[in-house]
N, C-alpha and C positions, 0 to 999 in steps of 0.2 A: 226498651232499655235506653236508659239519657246516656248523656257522655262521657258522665263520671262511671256510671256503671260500666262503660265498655271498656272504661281503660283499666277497670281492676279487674274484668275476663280476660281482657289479653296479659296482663301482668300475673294470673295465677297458677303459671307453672314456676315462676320466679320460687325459690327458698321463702319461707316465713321472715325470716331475717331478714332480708335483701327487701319483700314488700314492705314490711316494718320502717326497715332505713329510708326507702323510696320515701312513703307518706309524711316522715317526720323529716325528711330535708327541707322540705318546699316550707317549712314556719320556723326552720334556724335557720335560714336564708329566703327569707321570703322576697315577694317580687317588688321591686322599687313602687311608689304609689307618684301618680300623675295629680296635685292637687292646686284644686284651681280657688281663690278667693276672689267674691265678688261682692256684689250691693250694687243699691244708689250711689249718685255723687252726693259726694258732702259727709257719707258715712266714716270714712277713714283707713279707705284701703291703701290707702300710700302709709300712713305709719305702722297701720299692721304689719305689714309686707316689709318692711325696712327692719322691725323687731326680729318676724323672723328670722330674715336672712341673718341678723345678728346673733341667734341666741345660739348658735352652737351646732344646729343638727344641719347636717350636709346637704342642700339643697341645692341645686341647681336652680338660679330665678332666669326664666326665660325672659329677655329683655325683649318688651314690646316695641313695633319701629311703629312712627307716625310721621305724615306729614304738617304736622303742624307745628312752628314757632317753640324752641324751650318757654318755659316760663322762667320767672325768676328762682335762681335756686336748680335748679334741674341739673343734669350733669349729664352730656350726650356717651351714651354706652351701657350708662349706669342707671338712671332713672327712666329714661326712653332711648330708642335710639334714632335720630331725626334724621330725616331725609327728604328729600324735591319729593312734589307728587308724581314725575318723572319718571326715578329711581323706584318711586312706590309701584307705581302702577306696571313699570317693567319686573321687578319680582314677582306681581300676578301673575305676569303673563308665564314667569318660568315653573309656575305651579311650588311656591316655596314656602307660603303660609300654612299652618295649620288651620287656621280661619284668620278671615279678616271683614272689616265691616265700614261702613264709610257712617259716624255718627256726628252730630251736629256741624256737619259739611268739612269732617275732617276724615281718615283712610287712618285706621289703629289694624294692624295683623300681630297676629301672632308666628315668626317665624319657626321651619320646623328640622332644620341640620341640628341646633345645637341640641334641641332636646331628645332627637332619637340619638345622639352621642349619648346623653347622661343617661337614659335610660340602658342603652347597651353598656355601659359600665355597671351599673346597678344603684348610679344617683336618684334619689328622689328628685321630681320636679318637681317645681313652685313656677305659677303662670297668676297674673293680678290682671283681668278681665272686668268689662263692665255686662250687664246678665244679658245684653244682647250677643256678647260675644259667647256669655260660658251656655247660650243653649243651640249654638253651633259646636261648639267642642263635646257637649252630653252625644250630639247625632254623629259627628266624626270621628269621637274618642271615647267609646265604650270600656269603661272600666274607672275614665277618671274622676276622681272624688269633689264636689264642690260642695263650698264651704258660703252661704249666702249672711255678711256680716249687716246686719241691721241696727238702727239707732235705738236707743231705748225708748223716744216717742217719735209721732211726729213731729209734737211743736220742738224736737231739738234739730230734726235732721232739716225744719223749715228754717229755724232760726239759724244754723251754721250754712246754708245756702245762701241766704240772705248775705250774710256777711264776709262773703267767698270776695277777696280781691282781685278787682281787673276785670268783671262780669259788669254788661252794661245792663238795667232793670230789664230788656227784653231779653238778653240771656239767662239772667235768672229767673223769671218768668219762665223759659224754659226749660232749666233745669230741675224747676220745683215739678213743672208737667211729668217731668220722663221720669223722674225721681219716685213719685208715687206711686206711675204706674208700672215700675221696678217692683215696687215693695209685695204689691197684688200678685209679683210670681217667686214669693218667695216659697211655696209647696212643689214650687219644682226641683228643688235643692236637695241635697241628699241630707246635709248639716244645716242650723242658723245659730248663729252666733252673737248675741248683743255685744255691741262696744259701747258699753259706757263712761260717760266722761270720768276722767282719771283712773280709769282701772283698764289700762293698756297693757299692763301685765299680764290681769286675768285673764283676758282676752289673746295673747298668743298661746297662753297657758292651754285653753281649752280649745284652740286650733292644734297646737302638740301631741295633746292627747287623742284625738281624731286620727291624727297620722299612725301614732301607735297602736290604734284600736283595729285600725284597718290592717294593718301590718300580722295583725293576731287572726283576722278573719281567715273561716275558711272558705275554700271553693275562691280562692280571687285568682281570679289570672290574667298573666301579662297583661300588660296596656301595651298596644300597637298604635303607632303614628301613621 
């Protein structure tokens, strides 16, 4: 007998009605969804990510902390939230990340008070992840949903690398490396997404519908931090 099975033996001395009402709460209140978007660099998960949080649906975006430098444009709280490697490496130590990873000699985590808040409320979360971080979070966060946004070729995801400001050619050199070898795990994703140039609409569009589809599915339960 699985899980599900034991839970509707012990629920059937319950009334018809009452197991009835039990089954059909849990999908008119269904459980917040954990959903993480990823890719290569260069794909465009910073405007995907910035659309969502715009278009309406109640998200909580888990702001990632790093130690590395704003860039131009950035905005501390809001885009990252920057800190000493100091400050970083003391949050390790009080066990405060949901994952974290040290990539191209920088420390990116994902911190975890604010998002088991939104989850206990019954927010969705939104987390914007590079794939080495979201196949840390598939092992320590069973249930959460990723979403793997991909370029429509490679010659565009090489050419928007390429043209990435404030990258010295041995960074981009590098980034074209990990970037590819990104793309080789994209069957580990549950979703994949193309983002094609100028259709940034579409493209939250069918990240939306994902959310809601999942929302519809049966058998999901909680996501635990």
């Amino acid at each position: 007998m699985n899980r599900r099975d034991t839970t509707v033996a012990a629920d059937a001395s319950m009334p018809l009605v009452c197991r009835a009402s039990a089954s059909l709460a849990q999908y008119l209140h269904p459980h917040p969804v954990v959903l993480v978007v990823s890719g290569p660099s260069g794909v465009g998960k910073d405007s995907v990510v910035k659309r969502l949080r715009e278009s309406g649906h109640a998200f909580h975006f888990v702001v990632t902390m790093t130690d590395r430098p704003p860039r131009a444009g950035e905005v501390d709280g809001e885009d990252y939230c920057f800190v000493s490697t100091a400050t970083f490496e003391e949050t390790i130590a009080r066990d405060e990340f949901i994952e974290y990873a040290r990539v191209y000699g920088q420390y990116k985590g994902v911190p975890k008070a604010s998002a088991q808040r939104a989850l206990e409320s019954g927010q969705d979360v939104l987390m914007r992840l590079d794939v080495q971080g979201t196949a840390t979070i598939r092992q320590r966060v069973p249930g959460a949903v990723t979403v793997f946004l991909a370029p429509p070729s490679l010659d565009v995801l090489v050419e928007r690398l390429r043209q990435r400001a404030g990258d010295t050619p041995e960074q981009t050199e590098k980034r074209l490396e990990m970037a590819l070898s990104e793309v080789e795990r994209i069957q580990e994703f549950d979703y994949a997404v193309i983002n094609r140039e100028g259709q940034l609409e579409q493209t939250v569009a069918q990240v939306l519908a994902i959310v809601e589809a999942e929302k519809c599915r049966t058998g999901r339960e909680p996501v635990r931090l």
